[in-house]
N, C-alpha and C positions, 0 to 999 in steps of 0.2 A: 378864405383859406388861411390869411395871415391871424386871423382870430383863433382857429382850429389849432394851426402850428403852435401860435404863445400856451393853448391850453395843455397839448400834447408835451412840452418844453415844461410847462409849470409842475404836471403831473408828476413827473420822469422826477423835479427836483424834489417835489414832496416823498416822493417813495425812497428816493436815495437819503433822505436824512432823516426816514425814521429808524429810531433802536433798535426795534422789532424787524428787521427788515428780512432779516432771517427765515420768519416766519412766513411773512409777504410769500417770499420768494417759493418757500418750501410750499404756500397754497396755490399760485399760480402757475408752478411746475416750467419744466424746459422751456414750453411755448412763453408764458406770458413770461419767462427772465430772454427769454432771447427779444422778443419785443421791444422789453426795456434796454435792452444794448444797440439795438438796432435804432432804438427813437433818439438816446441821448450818449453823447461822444463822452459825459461825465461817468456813464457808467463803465467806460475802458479802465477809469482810475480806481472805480469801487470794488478795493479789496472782500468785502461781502459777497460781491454778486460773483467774483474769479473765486470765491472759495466753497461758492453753491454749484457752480461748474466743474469743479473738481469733484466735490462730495458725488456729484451727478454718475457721473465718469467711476468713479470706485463702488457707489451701490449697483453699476450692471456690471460690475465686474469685481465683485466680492475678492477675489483672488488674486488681486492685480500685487502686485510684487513690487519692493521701493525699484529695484533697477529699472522697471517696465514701467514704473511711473514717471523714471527721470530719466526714459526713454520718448515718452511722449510729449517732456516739456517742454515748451519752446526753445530752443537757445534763447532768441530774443527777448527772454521775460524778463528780463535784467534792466532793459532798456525804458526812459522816460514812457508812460502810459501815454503821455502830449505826443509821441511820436509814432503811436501804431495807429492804425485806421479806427475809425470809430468802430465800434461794436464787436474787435475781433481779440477779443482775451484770449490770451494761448487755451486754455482748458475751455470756452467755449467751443472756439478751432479745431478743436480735437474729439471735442463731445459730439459737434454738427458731421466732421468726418467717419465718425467712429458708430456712433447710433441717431443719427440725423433719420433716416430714411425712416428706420423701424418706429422711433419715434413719432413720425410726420403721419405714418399711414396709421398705427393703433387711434392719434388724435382723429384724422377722418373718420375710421370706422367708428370711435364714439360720436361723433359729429353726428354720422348716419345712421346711429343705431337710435339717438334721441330724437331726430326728426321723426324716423320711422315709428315709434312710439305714441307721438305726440299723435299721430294717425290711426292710431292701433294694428299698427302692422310692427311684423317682425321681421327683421334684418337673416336673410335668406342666403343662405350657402352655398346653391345650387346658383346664385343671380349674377349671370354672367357681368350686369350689367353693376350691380353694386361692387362685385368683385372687381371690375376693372376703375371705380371710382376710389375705391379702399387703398388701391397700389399705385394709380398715379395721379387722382386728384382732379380737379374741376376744368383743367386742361383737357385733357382726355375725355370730358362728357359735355358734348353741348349743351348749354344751360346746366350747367353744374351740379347742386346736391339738392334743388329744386325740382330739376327736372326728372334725377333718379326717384325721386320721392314721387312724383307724380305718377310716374312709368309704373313702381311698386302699386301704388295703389289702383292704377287701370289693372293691373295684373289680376289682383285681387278680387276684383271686382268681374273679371272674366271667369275666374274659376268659380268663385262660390253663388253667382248668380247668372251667371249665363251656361251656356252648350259650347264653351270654347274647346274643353277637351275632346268631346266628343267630334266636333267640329274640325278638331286639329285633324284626329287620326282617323277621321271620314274623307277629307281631301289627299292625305296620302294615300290612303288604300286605294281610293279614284284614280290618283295618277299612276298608281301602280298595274293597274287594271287595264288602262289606256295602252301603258307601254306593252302590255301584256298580249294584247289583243293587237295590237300594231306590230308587233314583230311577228305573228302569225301570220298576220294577214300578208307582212311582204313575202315570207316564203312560199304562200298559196302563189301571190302575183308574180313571183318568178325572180323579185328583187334582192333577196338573200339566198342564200344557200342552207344555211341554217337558221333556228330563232335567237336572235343576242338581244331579250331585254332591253339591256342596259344602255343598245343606243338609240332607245325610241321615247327613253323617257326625258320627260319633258326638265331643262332643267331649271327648279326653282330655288333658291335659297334658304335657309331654316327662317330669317326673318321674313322673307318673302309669303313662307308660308305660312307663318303666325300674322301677319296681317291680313292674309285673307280668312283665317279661319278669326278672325277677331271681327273683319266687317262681316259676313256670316250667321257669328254670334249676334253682334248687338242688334241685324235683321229681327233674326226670331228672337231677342229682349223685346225688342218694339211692337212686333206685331202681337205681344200680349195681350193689346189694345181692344186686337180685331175679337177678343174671344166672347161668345155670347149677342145678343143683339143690345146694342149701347145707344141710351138716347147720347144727341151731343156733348150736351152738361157733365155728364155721368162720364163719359170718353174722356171729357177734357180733365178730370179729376183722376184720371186713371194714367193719363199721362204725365201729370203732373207728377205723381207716385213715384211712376218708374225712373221719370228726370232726379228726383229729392235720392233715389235709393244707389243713382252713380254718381262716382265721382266728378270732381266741378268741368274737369278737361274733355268729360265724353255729352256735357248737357248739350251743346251744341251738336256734332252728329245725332244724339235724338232725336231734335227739334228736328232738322234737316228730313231724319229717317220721318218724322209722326206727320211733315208737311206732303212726302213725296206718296208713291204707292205702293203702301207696305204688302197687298196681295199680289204682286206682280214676281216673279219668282227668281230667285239669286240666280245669274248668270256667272259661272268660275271667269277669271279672267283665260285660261286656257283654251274657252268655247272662241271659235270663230269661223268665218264662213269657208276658210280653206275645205275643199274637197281632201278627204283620208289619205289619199293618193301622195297630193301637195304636203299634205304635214309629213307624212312618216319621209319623203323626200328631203324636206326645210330640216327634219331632226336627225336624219344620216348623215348630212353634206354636215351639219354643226357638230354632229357626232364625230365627225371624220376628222376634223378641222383640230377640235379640241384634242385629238391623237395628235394629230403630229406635232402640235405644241407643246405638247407634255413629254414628247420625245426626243425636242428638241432643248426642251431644259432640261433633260436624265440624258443627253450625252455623256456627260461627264463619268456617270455610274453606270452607265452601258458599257463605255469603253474600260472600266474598272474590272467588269465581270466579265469580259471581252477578253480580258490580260491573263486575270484566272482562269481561263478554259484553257488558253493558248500555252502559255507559257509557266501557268503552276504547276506542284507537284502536289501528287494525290497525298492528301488529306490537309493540305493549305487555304486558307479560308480568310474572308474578307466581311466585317461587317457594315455594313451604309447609315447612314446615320440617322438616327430614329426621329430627328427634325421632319422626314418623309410624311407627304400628306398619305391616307391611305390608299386613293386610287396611283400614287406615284408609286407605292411599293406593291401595289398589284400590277402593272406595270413591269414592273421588275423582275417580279416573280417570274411572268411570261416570258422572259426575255434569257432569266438564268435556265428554266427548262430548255430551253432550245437553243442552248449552248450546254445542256448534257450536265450542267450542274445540279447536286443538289442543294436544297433552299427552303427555309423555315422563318419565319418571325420569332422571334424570342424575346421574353421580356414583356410589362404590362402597362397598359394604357399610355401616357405620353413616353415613357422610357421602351415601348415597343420599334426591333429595328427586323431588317431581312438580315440574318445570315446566310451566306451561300459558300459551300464547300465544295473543293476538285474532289472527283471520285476517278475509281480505276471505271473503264470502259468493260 
């Protein structure tokens, strides 16, 4: 470590006494000059490097104006550079407060746009999960820009060579059918009074559901094996194939799937020996449960629309805030009809709220 330290220490003093340093600075950008102030307390005193953090600071903001510049200045800049903390040059201070963040996240997404290359994949718009490594960094993703990169390319490898899509929106349609067929069936049995869907279906999670439609998938990848009659030799080349054609993270489940019984037939994890009866019972009582919980955190905006019915005047109106998951502002819906309000969503996609308005009776 102490060998590492002097070299880091030696580096910092080579870069601060070249001529060119200017240049240094302008190739290795915000990050690698914030480095250098961070590594060596010499570079507090290097008028170069406070005046490539200045330049910094005025090229994202073309327009900056001298009083808004010697608004941002430190007062302290006046002061011995021996007496401020290492690494914190007023125009650094103000560069990290001022486009730190924007700065930090454009450096990850090229971070992961080259990784992602280097794989031959492309950095995806839609990727909830890239998106969330882009904004806050290797914190926020277990195993960090490794494991995104891996995840991209299991993905990849789902779509263009397996049945995953198909797979995906075959287990929905299935659960939808269940619930379908289960809220029927209470009504025949005398247990609802009408059909309500919604509370028989079973509930899974979007990732939940893409892992089953993903073990699914690499099933019928595997069982390619089985196709035609295969001497052994010939099988074991054939599964070799299919291992070499996924990526390195799924060779393992193959082997697993090519060791076990691949003609034995995928079981949903939803199948179980419950009698009909027992499930649509286990899914109303969870159905029921999760109501009241949901009603007990929309107090707040029940008693809100509660105020409006009671004590508003016609055509006075209250909007809830579009923070609302959507079954919280169907919910609500319910709640404003039957307090005689009228009530609409306005607004798109995550800026979508309820509006509800007093009318004349």
């Amino acid at each position: 470590i102490f060998r590492r330290l002097t070299s880091v220490m030696s580096l910092c003093r080579t870069l601060l006494d070249l001529d060119n340093l200017e240049c240094v600075l302008e190739h290795v950008g915000p990050l690698g000059a914030g480095w250098l102030c961070c590594a060596s307390r010499t570079a507090s005193s290097c008028q170069k490097i406070e005046a490539f953090w200045r330049s910094a600071c005025r090229m994202r903001d073309p327009d900056m104006s001298e009083s808004a510049e010697t608004r941002l200045a430190d007062p302290t800049e006046s002061r011995p550079a021996e007496t401020r903390p290492a690494g914190t040059t007023c125009w650094r201070v103000r560069f990290a407060e001022l486009y730190g963040p924007d700065e930090a996240r454009e450096s990850r997404r090229a971070e992961l746009q080259e990784a992602l290359l280097a794989q031959g994949l492309q950095l995806r718009s839609d990727s909830v999960l890239c998106a969330e490594y882009v904004a806050r960094g290797r914190a926020s993703v277990p195993g960090g820009l490794a494991r995104v990169v891996s995840t991209m390319a299991e993905m990849n490898f789902y779509f263009t060579k397996t049945t995953y899509s198909d797979d995906h929106m075959t287990i929905q349609e299935s659960l939808h059918e269940r619930a379908w067929m289960d809220a029927n069936a209470a009504v025949e049995c005398g247990e609802d009074e009408g059909v309500m869907v919604d509370m028989y279906f079973e509930a899974f999670d979007r990732h939940k559901i893409s892992e089953m439609a993903k073990e699914l998938a690499l099933r019928r990848y595997a069982q390619q094996v089985l196709a035609g009659e295969l001497a052994e030799s010939v099988r074991g080349l054939r599964e070799q194939r299919l291992v070499e054609q996924a990526p390195p993270s799924l060779h393992e489940p193959l082997q697993k799937l090519f060791a076990g019984d691949l003609e034995a037939p995928w079981v949903p994890p939803w199948e179980s020996s419950e009698t009909p009866r027992d499930r649509r019972a286990r899914l109303r009582e969870a159905a029921m449960l999760a109501q009241r919980r949901l009603e007990e955190t929309l107090q707040g905006h029940i008693q809100t629309l509660r105020r409006l019915a009671e004590d508003g005047q016609v055509g006075d109106s209250v909007t809830l805030p579009s923070s609302l998951p959507a079954d919280a502002r169907a919910m609500l819906h319910g709640v404003a009809e039957d307090l005689g309000l009228h009530h609409e969503s306005q607004g798109v996609g995550a800026m979508r709220a309820l509006v509800a308005t007093r009318v004349a009776e």
